[in-house]
C-alpha positions in Angstrom: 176.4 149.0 210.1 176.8 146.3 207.5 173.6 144.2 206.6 174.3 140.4 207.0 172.2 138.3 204.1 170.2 136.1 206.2 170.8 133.4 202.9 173.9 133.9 201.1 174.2 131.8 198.1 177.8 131.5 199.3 179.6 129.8 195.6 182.3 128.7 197.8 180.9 126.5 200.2 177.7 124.6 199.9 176.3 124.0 203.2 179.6 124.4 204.8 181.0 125.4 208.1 180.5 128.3 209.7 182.2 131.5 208.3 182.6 134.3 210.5 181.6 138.0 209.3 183.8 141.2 210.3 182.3 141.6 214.1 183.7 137.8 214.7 179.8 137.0 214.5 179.6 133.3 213.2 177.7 133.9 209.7 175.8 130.4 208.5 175.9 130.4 204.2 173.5 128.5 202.3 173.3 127.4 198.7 170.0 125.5 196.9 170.7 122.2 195.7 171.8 122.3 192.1 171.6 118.8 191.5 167.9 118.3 190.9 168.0 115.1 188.7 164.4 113.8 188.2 163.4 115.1 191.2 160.1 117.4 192.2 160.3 120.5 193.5 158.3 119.8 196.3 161.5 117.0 196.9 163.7 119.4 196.6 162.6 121.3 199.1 161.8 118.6 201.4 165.8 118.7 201.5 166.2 121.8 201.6 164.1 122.3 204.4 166.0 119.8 206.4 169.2 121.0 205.5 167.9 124.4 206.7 166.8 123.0 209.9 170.1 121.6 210.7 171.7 125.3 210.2 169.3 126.5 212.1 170.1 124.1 214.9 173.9 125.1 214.8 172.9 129.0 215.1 170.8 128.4 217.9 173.9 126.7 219.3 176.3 129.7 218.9 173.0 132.1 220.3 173.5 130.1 223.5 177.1 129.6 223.8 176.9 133.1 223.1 174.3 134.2 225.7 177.0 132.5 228.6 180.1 133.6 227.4 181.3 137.9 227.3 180.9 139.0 223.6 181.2 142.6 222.8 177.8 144.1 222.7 177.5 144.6 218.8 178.7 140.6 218.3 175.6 139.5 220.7 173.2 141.7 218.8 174.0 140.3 215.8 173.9 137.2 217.0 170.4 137.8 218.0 169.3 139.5 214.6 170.9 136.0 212.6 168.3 134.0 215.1 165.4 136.4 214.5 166.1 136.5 210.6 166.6 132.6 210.8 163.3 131.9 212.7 161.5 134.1 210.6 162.6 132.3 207.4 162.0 129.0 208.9 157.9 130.3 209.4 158.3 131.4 205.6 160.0 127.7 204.3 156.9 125.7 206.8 153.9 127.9 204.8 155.6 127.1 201.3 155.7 123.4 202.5 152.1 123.3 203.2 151.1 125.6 200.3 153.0 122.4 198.3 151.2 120.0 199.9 148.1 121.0 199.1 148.4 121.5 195.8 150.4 118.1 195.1 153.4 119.7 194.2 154.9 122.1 191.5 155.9 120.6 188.7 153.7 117.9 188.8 150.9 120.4 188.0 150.2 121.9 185.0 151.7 124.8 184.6 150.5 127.7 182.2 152.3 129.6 179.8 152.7 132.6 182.3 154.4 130.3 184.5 156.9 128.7 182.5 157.8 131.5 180.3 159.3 133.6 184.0 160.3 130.0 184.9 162.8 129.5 181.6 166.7 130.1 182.3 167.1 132.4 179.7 164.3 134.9 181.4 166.0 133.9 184.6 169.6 135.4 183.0 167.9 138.4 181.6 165.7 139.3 184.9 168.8 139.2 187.0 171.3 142.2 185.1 171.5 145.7 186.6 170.2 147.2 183.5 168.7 144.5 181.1 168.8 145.3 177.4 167.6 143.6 174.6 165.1 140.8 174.1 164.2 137.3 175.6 162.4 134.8 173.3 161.0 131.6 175.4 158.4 129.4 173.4 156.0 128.3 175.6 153.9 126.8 172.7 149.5 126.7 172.8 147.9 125.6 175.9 145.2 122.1 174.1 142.5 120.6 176.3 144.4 117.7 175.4 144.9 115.3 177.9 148.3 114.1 177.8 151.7 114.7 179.5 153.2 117.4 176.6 154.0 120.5 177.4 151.3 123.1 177.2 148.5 120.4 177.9 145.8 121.8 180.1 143.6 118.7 179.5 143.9 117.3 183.2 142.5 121.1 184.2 139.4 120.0 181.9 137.2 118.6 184.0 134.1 116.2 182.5 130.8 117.9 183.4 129.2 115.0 184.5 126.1 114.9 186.9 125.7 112.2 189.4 121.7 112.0 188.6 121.0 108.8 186.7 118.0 109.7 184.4 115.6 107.0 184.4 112.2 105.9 183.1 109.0 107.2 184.8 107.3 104.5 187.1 104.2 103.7 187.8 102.5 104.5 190.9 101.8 100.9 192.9 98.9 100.4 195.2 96.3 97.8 194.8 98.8 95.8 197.4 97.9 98.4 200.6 94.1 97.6 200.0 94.7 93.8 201.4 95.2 92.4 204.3 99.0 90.9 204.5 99.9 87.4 205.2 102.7 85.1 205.2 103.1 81.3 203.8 105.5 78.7 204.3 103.9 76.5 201.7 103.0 76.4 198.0 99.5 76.8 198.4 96.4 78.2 200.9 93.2 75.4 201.6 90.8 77.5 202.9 86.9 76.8 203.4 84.7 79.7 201.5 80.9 80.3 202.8 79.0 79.1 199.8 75.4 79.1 201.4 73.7 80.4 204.6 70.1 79.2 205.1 68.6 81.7 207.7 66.0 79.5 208.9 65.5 81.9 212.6 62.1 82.6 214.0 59.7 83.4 216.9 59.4 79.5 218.2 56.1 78.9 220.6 57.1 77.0 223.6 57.7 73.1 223.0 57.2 73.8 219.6 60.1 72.5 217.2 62.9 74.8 216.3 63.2 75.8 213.0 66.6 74.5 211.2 69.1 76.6 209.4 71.5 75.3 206.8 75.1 76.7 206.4 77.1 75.3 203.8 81.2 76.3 202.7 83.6 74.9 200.0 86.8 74.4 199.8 88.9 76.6 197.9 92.9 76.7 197.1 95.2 79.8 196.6 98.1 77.9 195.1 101.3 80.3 195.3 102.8 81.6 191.9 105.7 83.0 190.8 106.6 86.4 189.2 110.2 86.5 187.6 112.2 88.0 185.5 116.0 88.2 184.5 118.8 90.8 182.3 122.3 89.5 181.6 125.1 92.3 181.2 129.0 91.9 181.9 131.3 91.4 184.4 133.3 94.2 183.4 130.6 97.0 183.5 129.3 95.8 187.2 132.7 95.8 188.1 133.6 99.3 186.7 129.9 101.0 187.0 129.0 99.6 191.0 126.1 102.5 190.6 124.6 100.5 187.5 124.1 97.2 189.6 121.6 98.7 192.0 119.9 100.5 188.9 119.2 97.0 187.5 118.0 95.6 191.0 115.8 98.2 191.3 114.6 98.0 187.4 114.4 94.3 188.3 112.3 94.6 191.5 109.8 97.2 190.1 108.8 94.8 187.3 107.9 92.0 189.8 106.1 94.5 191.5 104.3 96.0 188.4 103.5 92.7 187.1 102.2 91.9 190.8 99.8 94.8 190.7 98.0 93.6 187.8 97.8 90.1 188.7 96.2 91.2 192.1 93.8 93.4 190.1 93.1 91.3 186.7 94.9 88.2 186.9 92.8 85.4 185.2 93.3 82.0 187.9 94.5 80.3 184.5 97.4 78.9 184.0 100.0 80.3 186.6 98.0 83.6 186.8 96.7 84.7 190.0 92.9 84.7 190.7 92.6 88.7 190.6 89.8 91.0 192.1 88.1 91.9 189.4 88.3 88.2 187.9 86.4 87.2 191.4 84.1 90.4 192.2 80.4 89.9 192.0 78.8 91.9 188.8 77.7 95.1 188.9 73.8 95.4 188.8 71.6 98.5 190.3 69.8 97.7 193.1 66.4 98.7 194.3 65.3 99.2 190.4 67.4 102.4 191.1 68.8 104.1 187.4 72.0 105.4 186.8 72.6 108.4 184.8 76.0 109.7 185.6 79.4 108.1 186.1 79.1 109.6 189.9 75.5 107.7 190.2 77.3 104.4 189.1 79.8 103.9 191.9 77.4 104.8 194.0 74.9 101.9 193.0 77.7 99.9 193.6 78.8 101.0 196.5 75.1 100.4 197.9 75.3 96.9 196.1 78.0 95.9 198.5 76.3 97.3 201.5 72.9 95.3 201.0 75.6 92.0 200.9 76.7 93.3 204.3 79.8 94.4 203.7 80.1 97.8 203.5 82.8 99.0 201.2 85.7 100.8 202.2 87.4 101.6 199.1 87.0 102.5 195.1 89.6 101.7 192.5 89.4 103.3 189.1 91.4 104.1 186.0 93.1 108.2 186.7 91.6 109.1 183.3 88.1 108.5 184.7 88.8 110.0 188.0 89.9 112.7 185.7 86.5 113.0 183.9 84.2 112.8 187.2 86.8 115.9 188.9 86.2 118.0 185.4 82.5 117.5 185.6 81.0 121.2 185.8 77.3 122.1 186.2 75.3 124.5 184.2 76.8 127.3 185.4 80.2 126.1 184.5 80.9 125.4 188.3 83.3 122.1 189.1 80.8 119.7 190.7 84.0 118.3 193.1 87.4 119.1 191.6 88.7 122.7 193.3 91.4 123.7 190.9 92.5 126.3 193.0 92.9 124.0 196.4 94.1 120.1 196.8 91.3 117.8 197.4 91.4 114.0 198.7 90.5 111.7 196.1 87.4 110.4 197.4 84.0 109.8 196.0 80.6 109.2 198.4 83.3 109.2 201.5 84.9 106.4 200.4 89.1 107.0 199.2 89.8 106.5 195.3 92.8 104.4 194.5 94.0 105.2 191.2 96.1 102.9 189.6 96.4 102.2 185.5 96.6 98.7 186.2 92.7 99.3 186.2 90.9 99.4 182.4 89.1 102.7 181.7 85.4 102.9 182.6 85.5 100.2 184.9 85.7 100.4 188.5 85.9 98.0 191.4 83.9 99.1 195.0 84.2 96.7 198.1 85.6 96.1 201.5 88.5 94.7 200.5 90.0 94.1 204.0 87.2 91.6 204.2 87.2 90.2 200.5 91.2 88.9 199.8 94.5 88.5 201.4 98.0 88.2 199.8 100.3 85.4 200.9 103.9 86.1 200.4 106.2 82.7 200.1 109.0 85.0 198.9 109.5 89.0 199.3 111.4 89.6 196.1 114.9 88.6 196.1 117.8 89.3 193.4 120.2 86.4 192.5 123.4 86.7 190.5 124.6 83.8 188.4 127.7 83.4 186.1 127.4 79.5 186.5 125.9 79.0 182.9 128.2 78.1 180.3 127.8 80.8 177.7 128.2 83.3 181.0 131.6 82.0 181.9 132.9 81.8 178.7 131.7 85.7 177.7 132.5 87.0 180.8 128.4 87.8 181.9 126.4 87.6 184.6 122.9 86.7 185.1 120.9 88.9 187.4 117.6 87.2 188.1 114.6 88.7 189.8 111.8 87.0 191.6 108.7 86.1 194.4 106.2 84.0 195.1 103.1 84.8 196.9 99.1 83.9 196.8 96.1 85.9 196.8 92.8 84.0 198.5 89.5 85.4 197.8 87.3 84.9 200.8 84.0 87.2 200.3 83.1 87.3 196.6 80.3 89.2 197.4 82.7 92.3 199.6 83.6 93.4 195.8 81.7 94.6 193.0 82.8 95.4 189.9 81.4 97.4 186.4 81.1 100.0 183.7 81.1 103.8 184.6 78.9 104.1 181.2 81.4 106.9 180.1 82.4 105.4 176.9 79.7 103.8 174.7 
């Protein structure tokens, strides 16, 4: 029996009608589109998928006029074979579709030089003879990492090796803020009475006798609010075309407040618009009970009992890491750590009480004190990030202003809760 071509690029009639092949079978010829103009491939076989369709509509037409009407027996099987062989070509023309699809069509790609050297017409002519002879010269010219449109560009296959990670400057470690109590202002400043004097005047009275009289005296102090700020003007364009960059700065802009804010809290002088800090406000350091210090360790101990014997027993130690280094290094004679454990993690504490480490603090000093009961911090603005291109020279230049900025207080209620001295490491 005669094979039937399932596609027969029939030259004769482009999608025409049905012919009929020598059983009386109805035989369905198909021809690509030759008229590709400046379309894609993946175009042109959108059509020709659709075209194909349409065939394959009329065949399953004949297969069912067939099916009710007497055909001789080797007519209907053929008839059956074409609709088989159709279907089956059909499955083959969806999977090149979605093969297309996902890689955004053909010729739109680059192509490498494999591919358009069995693409040329000339290799095309020379694959298709019986016996080829001779020689086929296609220039398919050097593949650049150029990124352009020409031929034998493979730049857009190039891709940037760019990492997402923005690489940014260390920061410091903030935490003199968690050692006070929080509060919250809606005004510019904090009146608040502090206990200047207390009289104890209490004894054993005899009965009728005259009570003895104490004497309690306060003061009144003010915690006016200040503000920390800071601003950085860039352009339009690069917020615009970098969104990543914009949080960078608000975060850049947000951590100097709070940096700024740590050593106000710790150092800040009460001049000018500086904070009243702790150490500015802590009592001096001075050994009590004609005790003697001989060791950095013995030091913040003294002062540790210094703020116990004002009744207010300490709950806390803030020191410089460098000296908190030099204390954990301290060996005895036999070359034995005194408290650091290289091998094991340790808490920072000293005398039971947690060390806060924080540069902010000035080597070989440290401040000891309860300083739940000694301060508390008044925010009259978290910090907030404003962006401006009202000003004149912004409008103009196309910038913008970012500006950074809060406002809080700090009220020192217990002097006497925090003390404050010289380890004695550094002469």
């Amino acid at each position: 029996m005669k094979t039937i071509p399932l596609l027969a690029l029939a030259a004769g009639g482009r999608f025409g009608a049905p012919a009929m092949n020598y059983f009386g079978a109805p035989q369905i010829a198909f021809e690509a589109p030759t008229d590709h103009g400046n379309k894609t491939a993946a175009q042109l076989a959108a059509e020709f998928k659709a075209d194909f369709d349409t065939k394959l509509d009329k065949v399953k037409e004949i297969a069912e006029k067939a099916a009710s009407e007497p055909l001789a027996k080797g007519v209907k099987d053929e008839v059956d074979q074409l609709l088989i062989g159709m279907n089956e070509a059909k499955a083959r023309l969806d999977e090149m579709d979605q093969k297309m699809a996902r890689t955004g069509g053909g010729e739109d790609q680059p192509r490498t030089a494999g591919e358009r050297f069995v693409e040329d017409e000339q290799f095309k002519a020379f694959a298709s003879q019986n016996r080829p002879r001779g020689r086929v010269l296609v220039e398919v010219k050097d593949i650049t990492s150029l990124t352009t449109d020409a031929a034998g560009s493979a730049g857009a296959l190039v891709n940037s090796d760019r990492r997402g990670l923005q690489v940014e400057l260390p920061q410091r470690r903030l935490t003199v803020r968690s050692l006070l109590l929080p509060g919250q202002t809606i005004s510019n400043a904090i009146e608040y009475e502090q206990e200047k004097l207390f009289t104890n005047n209490a004894a054993p009275v005899a009965e009728g006798a005259t009570k003895p009289q104490s004497e309690l005296q306060f003061e009144d102090k003010t915690a006016t609010v200040r503000t920390i700020a800071h601003w950085m003007r860039t352009s339009v364009q690069i917020l615009a075309d970098a969104p990543g960059l914009r949080s960078i700065i608000d975060q850049r802009l947000r951590y100097g407040l709070a940096k700024v804010e740590e050593d106000q809290l710790l150092n800040g002088s009460g001049s000018g618009q500086n904070l009243l800090g702790l150490v500015t406000a802590a009592t001096a350091y001075a050994a009590p009970g004609s005790l003697t210090a001989t060791t950095q360790l013995d030091v913040v101990r003294l002062m540790i009992l210094q703020a116990a014997l004002a009744e207010y027993p300490p709950n806390g130690i803030v020191m410089n890491p460098i000296d908190m280094a030099a204390i954990e290094m301290a060996k005895d004679a036999g070359g034995n750590y005194i408290i650091g454990n290289p091998q094991g993690t340790i808490q920072k504490t000293l005398w039971g009480l947690p060390v806060v480490e924080t540069q902010a603090m000035t080597v070989d000093k440290a401040l000891v004190g309860a300083f739940n009961l000694a301060a508390q911090i008044f925010d009259r603005q978290d910090a907030t990030v404003d962006v401006s291109t009202e000003d004149q020279d912004n409008f103009i230049k196309n910038k913008v202003t970012i500006r950074a900025e809060e406002r809080l207080a700090l009220a020192i209620y217990r002097p006497q809760a925090i003390v404050y001295g010289d380890l004695g490491r550094v002469a």
